[in-house]
DRENNUGU-920159 format. One record per residue (C-alpha): x, y, z. Coordinates in steps of 0.5 Angstrom, whole numbers, plus 500, padded with zeros to 3 digits. Example, Ala and Ser with C-alpha at 12.3 -4.5 7.8 and 13.67 -1.06 7.14 Angstrom:
BEGIN
525491516
527498514
***
This chain:
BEGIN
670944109
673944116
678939118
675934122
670932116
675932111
678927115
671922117
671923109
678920108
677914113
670913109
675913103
679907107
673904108
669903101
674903096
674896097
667895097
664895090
659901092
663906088
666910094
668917090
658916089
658916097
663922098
660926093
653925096
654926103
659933101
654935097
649934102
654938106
652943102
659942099
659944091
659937087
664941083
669941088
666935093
669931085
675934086
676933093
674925092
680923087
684926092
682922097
684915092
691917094
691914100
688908099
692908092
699907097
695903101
695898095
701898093
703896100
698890100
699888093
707890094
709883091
705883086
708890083
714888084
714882080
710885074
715890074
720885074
718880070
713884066
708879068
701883067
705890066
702890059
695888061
696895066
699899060
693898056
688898060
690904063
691908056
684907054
681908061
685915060
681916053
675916057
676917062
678924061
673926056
668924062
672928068
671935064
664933062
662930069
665937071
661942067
654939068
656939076
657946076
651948073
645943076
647944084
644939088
640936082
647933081
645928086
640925081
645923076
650920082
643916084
642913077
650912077
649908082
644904080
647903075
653900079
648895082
644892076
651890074
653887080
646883080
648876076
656875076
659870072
664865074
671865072
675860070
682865066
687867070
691871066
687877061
688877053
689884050
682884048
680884055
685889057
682894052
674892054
677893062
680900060
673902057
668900062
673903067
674910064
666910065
668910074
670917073
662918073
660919081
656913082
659909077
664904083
671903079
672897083
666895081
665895074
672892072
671886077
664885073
667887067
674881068
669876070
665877064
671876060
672869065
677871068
677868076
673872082
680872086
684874080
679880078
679883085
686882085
686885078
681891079
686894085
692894080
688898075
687903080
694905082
696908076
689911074
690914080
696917079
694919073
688923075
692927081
697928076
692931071
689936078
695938080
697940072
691944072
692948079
686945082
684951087
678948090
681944094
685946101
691943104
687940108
685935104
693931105
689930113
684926109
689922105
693919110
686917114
685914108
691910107
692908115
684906115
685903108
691899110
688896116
681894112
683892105
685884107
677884111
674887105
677886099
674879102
668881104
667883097
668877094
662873098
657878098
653882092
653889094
647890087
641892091
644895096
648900090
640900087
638902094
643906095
642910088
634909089
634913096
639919094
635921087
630923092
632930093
634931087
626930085
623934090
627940090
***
């Protein structure tokens, strides 16, 4: 992959991480059609959180701050993130295998994935909780070890998830950018300890684009999010990138 593309990859990053339409689908989608092995278009896509992941903790700097400090939500965070690792981690090597041995048709699943993503988002419940109990940490960490699947929009189902549980649109939005920085982490920490070999270094030009693009649009987006219902644009989505899967 040259480098010019991986940077339009990382300022597509910056770009729909804030959006409830599953960035790490779309980028797995389009360097597969590149003609890129979704093994390693996986790969190269949570590279890319990174850089949206340090965007966060600038944006939300206050909030960190004050959770570390005052321990306000840190508990939630732990929990949460603890089962999101269970599951998520069993799913990533799963996801991983399939990849490698379905090619192009994996763009199938990823359509499904998405679909999915769009049905949930179809009817959202308004909230009335500022704060989340543990049940619903536990419950957010489940539903949200599920977006390690391409096409399945991290934000997107724990902020479904939060307003589920009735907790405020505002909060979970907030909430749900929270959540991704530790799982981020977490995920890149587990890559490098596998000595990942299908990602260049490269892909560092990516993570700064994505956190420059990032930094720049997650205050527009992020507000965006909250007004519009990305449903059936997930579900159109999903719809148009089965369609190779099918014919070939």
């Amino acid at each position: 992959m040259n480098l010019l593309t991986i940077i339009i990859l990382g300022a597509l990053q910056g770009v729909l991480e804030w959006l409830p339409v599953s960035s790490q689908g779309m980028l797995t989608v389009i360097m597969t059609a590149l003609g890129e092995d979704p093994s390693i278009a996986l790969d190269y896509s949570l590279y890319l959180h990174i850089g949206t992941m340090l965007a966060a903790i600038i944006y939300y700097r206050k909030e960190f701050y004050e959770m570390i400090k005052e321990g306000k939500l840190l508990k939630f965070v732990i929990i949460t993130t603890f089962f999101s690792g269970l599951i998520g981690g069993a799913l990533y090597f799963s996801v991983k295998r399939i990849s490698e041995g379905i090619g192009i048709r994996m763009l199938g699943l990823i359509g499904l994935a998405l679909i999915v993503t769009g049905i949930m988002q179809l009817k959202k419940k308004k909230g009335f909780k500022e704060l989340p109990s543990n049940k619903d940490a536990v419950i957010t960490g489940l539903t949200q070890g599920l977006s390690v699947i391409p096409g399945i929009s991290r934000s997107g189902i724990t902020i479904s998830t939060l307003l589920f549980r009735n907790i405020k649109g505002v909060s979970a939005i907030k909430l749900s950018f929270i959540l991704s920085v530790p799982l981020v982490l977490i995920a890149n920490i587990g890559l490098e300890l596998m000595d990942s070999p299908s990602v260049s270094w490269e892909i560092s030009y990516g993570i700064v684009t994505a956190f420059v693009i990032g930094l720049l649009t997650i205050k527009a987006l992020t507000a965006l999010a909250e007004k519009i219902n990305f449903g059936k644009f997930c579900i159109a989505m999903g719809l148009l990138t089965m369609i190779p899967a099918l014919i070939i």
